[in-house]
Phi, psi and omega in degrees: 000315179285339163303333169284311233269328181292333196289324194282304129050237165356302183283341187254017158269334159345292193240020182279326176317334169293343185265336171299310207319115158359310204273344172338300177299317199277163168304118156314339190281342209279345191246332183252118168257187204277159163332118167066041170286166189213171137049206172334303190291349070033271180281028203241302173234037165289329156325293162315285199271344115015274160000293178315319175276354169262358160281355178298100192282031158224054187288337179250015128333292224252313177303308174329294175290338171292314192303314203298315190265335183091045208262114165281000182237188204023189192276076205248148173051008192133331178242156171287194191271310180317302166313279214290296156338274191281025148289297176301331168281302172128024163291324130005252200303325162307308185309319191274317163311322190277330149304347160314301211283000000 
């Protein structure tokens, strides 16, 4: 039995940072939105949680692992679904070369 409990071990120092996280306290809906949300009503609360995550002190936990893992949908580490997408398409780093350069 203790041959189990060290393997496991790894994973759950992984992920204990998740027992910090801000949004614990918050309405989880407040991070998803609903089915055909749109427009204003969207960006209000993409907003709302948003709020939430810069005040989070393991905000750069939780951004690592959504880049990392690819969680494509709400509002993780900072970012919108939207945000991340274009991090991950590298649109991001184009924009910033082209003003660069």
């Amino acid at each position: 039995m203790s041959e189990t409990s060290r393997a496991l071990r790894p994973t759950v120092e992984a992920w204990e940072w998740q027992l910090r996280g801000a949004c614990r306290e918050a309405d989880p809906e407040l991070f998803f939105h609903p089915e055909l949300e749109r427009g204003a009503a969207r960006q209000h609360r993409d907003a709302a949680a948003l709020a939430i995550c810069a005040e989070c002190p393991v905000l750069r936990q939780c951004r690592q692992h959504v880049l990392s893992h690819r969680e494509s949908y709400g509002v993780w580490g900072g970012l919108t679904e939207e945000q991340r997408e274009a991090v991950w398409s590298g649109r991001t780093e184009r924009r910033r070369l082209r003003r660069a350069g």
